[in-house]
C-alpha positions in Angstrom: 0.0 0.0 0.0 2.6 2.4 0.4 3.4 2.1 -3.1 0.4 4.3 -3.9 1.0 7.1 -1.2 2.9 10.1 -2.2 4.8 12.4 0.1 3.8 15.7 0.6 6.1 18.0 -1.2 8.6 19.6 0.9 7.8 23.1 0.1 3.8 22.7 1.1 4.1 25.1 3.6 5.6 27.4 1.9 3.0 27.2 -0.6 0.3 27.5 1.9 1.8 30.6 3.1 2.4 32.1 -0.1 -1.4 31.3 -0.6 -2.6 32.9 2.4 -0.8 36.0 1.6 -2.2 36.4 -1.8 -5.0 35.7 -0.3 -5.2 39.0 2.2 -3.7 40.8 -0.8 -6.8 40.3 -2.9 -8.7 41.2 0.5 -7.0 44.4 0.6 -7.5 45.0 -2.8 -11.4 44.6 -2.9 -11.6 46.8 0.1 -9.4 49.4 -1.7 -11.8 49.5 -5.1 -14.6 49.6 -3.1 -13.1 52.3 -1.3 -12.2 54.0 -4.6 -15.8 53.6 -5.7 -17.0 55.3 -3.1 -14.5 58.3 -3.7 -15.6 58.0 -7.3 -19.6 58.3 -6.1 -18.1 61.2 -3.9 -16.3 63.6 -6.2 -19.1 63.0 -8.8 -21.8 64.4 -6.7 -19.2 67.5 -5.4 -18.6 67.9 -9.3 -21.8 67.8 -10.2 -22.2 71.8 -9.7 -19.1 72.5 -11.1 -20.7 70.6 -13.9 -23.5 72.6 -14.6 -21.6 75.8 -14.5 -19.3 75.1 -17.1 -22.2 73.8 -19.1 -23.8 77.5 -18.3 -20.4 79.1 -18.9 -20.1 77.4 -22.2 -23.8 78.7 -23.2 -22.6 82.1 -22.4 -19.7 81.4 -24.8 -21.8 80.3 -27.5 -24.0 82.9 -26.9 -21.2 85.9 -26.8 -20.0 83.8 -30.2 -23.3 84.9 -31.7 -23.2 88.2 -30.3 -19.9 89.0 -32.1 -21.4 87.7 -35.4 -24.5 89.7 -35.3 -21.8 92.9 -33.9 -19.5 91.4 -37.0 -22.8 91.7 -39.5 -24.2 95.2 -38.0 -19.9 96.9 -38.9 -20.3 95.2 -42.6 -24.0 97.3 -42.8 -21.7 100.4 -41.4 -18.9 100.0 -44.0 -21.5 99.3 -46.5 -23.2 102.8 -45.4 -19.8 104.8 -45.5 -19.0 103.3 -48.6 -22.5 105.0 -49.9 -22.2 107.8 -48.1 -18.4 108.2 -49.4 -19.5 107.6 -53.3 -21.6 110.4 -52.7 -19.3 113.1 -51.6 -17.1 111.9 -54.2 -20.1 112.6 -56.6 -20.7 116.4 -55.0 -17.2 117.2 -54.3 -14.1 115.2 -54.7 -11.3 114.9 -52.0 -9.7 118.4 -51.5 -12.1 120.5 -53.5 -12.7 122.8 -50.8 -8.5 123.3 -50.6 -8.1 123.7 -54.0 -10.5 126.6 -53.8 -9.2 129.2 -56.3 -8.0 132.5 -54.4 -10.3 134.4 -56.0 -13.4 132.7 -54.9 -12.0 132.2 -51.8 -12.0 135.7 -51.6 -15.5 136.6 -52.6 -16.7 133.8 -50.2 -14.8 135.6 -47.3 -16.8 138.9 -48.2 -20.2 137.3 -48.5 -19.3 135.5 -45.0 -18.4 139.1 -43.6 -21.6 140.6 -45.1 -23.6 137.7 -43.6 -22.3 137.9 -40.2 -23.2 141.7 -39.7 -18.9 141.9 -39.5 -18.9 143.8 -42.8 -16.4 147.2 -42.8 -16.6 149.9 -45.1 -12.5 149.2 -45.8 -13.7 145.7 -47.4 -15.6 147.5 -50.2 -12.9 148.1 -52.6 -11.8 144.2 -52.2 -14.9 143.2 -52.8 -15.1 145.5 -56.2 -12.0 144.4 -57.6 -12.5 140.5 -56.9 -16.0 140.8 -58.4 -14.3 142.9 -61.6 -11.9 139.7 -61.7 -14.5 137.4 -61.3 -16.7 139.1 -63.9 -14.0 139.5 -66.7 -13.5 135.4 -66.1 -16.9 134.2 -66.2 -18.9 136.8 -67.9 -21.0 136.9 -64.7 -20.8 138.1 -61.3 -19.9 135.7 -58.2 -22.9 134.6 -57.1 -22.9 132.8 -53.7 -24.5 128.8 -54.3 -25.9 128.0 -50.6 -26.5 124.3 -51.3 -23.2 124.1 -52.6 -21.1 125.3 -50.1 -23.4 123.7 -47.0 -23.0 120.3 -49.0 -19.2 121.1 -49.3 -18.8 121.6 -45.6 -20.7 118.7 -44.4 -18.7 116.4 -47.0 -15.7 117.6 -45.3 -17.0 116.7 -42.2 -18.6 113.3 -43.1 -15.2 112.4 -44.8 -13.3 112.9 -41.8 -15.7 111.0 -39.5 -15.8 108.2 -42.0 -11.5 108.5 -42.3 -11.6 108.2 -38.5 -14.2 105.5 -38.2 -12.2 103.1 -41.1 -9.4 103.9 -38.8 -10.8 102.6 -36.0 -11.9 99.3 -37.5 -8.4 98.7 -39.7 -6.7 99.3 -35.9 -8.0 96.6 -34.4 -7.6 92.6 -34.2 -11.3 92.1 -35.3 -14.2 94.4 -36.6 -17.0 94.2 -33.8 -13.8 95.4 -31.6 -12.7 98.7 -33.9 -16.6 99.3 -33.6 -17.1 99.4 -30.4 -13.8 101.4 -29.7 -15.2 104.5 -32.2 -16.9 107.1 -30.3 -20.5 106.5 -30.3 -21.4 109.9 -29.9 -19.0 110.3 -33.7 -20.9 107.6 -34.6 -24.6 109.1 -34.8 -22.9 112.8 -35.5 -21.9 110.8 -38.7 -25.4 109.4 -39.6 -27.3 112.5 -38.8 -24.5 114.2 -40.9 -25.2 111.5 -43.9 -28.7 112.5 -43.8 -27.8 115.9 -44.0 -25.9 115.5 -47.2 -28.4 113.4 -48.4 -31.0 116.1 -48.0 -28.5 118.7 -50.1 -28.2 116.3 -53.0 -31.4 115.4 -53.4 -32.0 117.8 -56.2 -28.6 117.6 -57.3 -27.8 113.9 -57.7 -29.6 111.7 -60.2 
């Protein structure tokens, strides 16, 4: 019979040892992931609000991203008006047109704005007779003072520096909707009651 009985190894209780210690390390290790889980549960519920606010925050973004377009769309309408508005002055008095005034009608205009403002002086008369004997041996004609073309020549100079200041504005800065909103607002509507203005004048004038 002791044919068929084997001996025990000679390392069994090493074995058994080596069992028991894997054992408590699989113990420890279930109580650890369960422990985990629990931090998991935790920190989701504490990040739960934090959640929400960036899902608010990033609604806010989107929305300020629309914003900007519609900002982005209103400037394009604004160039698009300055452009007209620009086309226009060009049509009733090209760039420098009021500096490249002849003398002589510079002259006559001075008088007629001295005689206007009650500042006339008997000493101006004799000017005033030899610029208009000038003027007359020129043109055939006396100088004749054109109210709708000087008023439209002064508010073209002013709408064109307005518009120069606004395009300014907008080519200074990183995008459009931000060179808008940096131009004074208070230039802003000066310049659109000013375009109405001129639009007014050359009403009769302009085809």
């Amino acid at each position: 019979m002791k044919l068929f009985q084997r001996p025990p190894p000679p390392d069994l209780a090493r074995l058994q040892s080596e069992k028991a210690a894997l054992e408590a390390r699989v113990a420890q290790l279930e109580q650890d992931l369960a422990f985990c889980e629990k931090q998991n549960h935790r920190l989701a519920q504490d990040a739960g609000p934090a959640l929400r606010e960036n899902a608010v925050l990033r609604y806010q973004l989107y929305k300020c991203e629309s914003d900007r377009q519609v900002l982005e769309f209103h400037v394009q309408g604004s160039r698009a008006e300055a452009g007209a508005a620009l086309n226009l002055l060009h049509r009733l008095a090209p760039p420098g047109a009021a500096e490249q005034m002849e003398p002589l009608e510079a002259t006559l205009l001075f008088l007629y704005q001295a005689r206007t403002l009650g500042v006339w002086r008997e000493a101006l008369e004799p000017l005033e007779e030899q610029a208009q004997s000038l003027w007359q041996a020129e043109h055939g004609e006396p100088w004749r003072f054109e109210g709708e073309r000087w008023l439209a020549l002064s508010v073209a100079a002013l709408l064109r520096r307005l518009e120069q200041a606004r395009s300014q504005s907008l080519e200074g800065a990183a995008r459009p909707a931000d060179g808008l909103r940096a131009f004074d607002p208070n230039l802003a509507a000066l310049a659109g009651g000013l375009q109405q203005a001129l639009v007014a004048l050359a009403s009769e004038e302009v085809p």
